[in-house]
Structures are given as C-alpha cells and as structure tokens.
Phi, psi and omega in degrees: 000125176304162179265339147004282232295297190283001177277333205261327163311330191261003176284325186301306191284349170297341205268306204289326174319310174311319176305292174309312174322297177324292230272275171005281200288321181287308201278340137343282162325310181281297207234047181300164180319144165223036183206190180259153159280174171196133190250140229222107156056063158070352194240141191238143195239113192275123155233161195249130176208141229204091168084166177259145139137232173278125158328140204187120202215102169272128195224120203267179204235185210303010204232310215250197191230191175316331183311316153355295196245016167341298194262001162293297168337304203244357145279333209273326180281346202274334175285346186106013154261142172267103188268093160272096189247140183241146167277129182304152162334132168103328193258169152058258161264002189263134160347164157245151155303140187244355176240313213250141163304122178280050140357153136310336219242309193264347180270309186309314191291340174269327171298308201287327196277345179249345169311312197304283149300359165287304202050064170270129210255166163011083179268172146260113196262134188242112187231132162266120131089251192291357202275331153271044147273341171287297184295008180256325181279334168296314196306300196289322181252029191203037183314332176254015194250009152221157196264347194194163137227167185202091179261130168256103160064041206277145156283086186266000169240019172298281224069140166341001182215168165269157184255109226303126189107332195292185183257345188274294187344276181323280195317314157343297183250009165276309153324294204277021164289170176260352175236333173297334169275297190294332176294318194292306194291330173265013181193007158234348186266325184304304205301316188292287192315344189282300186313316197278341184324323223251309167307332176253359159264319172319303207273003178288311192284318191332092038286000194264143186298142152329141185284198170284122192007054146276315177300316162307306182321308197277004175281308178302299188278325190314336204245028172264113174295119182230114232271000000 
C-alpha cells in the first residue's frame, strides 16, 4: 500500500474517531447514567435498583439497557420487591470483556459476582428476548443460588456460543484484540450500529409503532463505545 494510500485511510479513521467521539459525548448527555455501578471481575456494570425485599433482577434483550424496565421497576418496588435492572455487559453503561467472548455463560458468571456485592441473595431472574439465553445458563450453573425465572418472549436456544461463521462471531473476536478492537468500536462500528437501530427497533416493536423516543435512546446508547 502507497503511502497516499495510508495517509487517506488513517485520515478517514481520524474523521470517524473524532465523529464518534462527538456522537458519544452527546448521548451522555441525552442519556446519563441513572442508577450506581457495581464491579464484577474488574468491569464496572451500571444498574437501576428499586424497593426492599426479594430480589427480583431485571435483564434486558439484544438492543437497549436497564431503561427497558423503568416503569417495571416502580411497580416491582411498590409490591415489596427489590427490583434491580441491569445494564448487560456492553450496553448502555456496563464495561464489555476485553478477554472473554460476552457469551450468555460469561454475562451469568459477572451477574453472579455483582449480585454477590450487592448482596442480593437467592433473585428471581426476569429476562427478555436475548436475555433468556442469559438467565438459563445462570440457572443451569447456579442452581441452587436463585429463586424463580420469568423468560419474556425469550431466545432460549442460543446457548453458550455463537454459531460458528456469524457476523456476532466475528465482531467478537475482532473486539478482543487488544489495539485492533477499540480502534474498530471508535470508529467503524459506532456509525454501522447508529444505521442498523432504526431496522432493528422497528422491526422488534412491529405491527406496533415505537413508542416515543425509544428509537433515540437505543441509537444513542447501543452504538456508544463502551471501553
């Protein structure tokens, strides 16, 4: 490759960092954080928590955060539950694995370690759409460490791996290089996830209209790099 070549390529990921960056810093804005962290293996994992009483641990599906369940939250505390919704590895506000593939088997083993400081004892775990592939694999290796499930609409046959060949694979193990994933997450991917929000929230709600600025929200955080 001329060095043309490499000037006008690294000028392009300098344009798209800067871009992102921007793109960041706005959705910050728009959409701070609204609950506390708590750290799991080194990763600090942002949740919203609500009432006293039995655990109740809300876990959100392939797109959005904790935001999911705002008004679950505030019905789940008002009955006598402590109603935790977390943002998953990766989303909204929680840290990603920087070693490890965000597996359903390895997002359980960081819910149990920050449950564990929380010390929310024996929950009932409530999952949506990707999310009961989470909660099963928790189930399956912790069996006697919860009290209930409740899969809403669940992707209950993912398993524990991605299926070999996918665009999830890849991106995957492209992410865990270590200087080759954050270049990629600050400056090719943030733009591709801003493009894909609006076909995949739609079509998540479909026949039904998006509510009112949700499709912003999931723009702002899905496609914000979270290092």
């Amino acid at each position: 490759m001329g060095m043309c070549a490499i000037t006008g390529v690294a000028a392009v990921m300098l344009a798209l960092y800067a871009h992102n960056q921007r793109e960041v810093r706005r959705a910050e804005n728009a959409f701070p954080p609204r609950g506390s962290f708590v750290t799991a293996e080194g990763l600090r994992l942002h949740y919203v928590c609500q009432g006293a009483g039995q655990p109740v641990v809300l876990l959100h599906g392939g797109i959005l955060s904790s935001c999911d369940y705002a008004g679950v939250l505030e019905l789940a505390a008002e009955v006598g539950f402590r109603a935790i919704a977390f943002d998953r590895p990766g989303y909204g506000y929680s840290e990603r694995p920087r070693r490890d593939m965000a597996t359903p088997a390895v997002q359980a083993r960081l819910l149990r370690e920050a449950l564990s400081v929380l010390k929310a004892e024996r929950p009932v775990l409530v999952a949506h759409s990707w999310s009961g592939s989470l909660a099963l694999a928790y189930a399956l290796a912790y069996p006697d460490e919860i009290a209930g499930l409740v899969l809403l609409a669940p992707g209950a046959y993912a398993g524990d791996a991605y299926p070999a060949g996918t665009a999830d694979l890849l991106i995957g193990r492209l992410l865990r290089v270590p200087w080759l994933g954050g270049l990629l997450a600050n400056t090719v991917l943030s733009p591709l996830a801003r493009l894909l929000a609006k076909p995949m929230v739609t079509a998540a709600f479909s026949p039904d209209p998006v509510p009112p600025g949700y499709l912003e929200r999931a723009r702002a955080l899905w496609s914000r790099q979270v290092s």
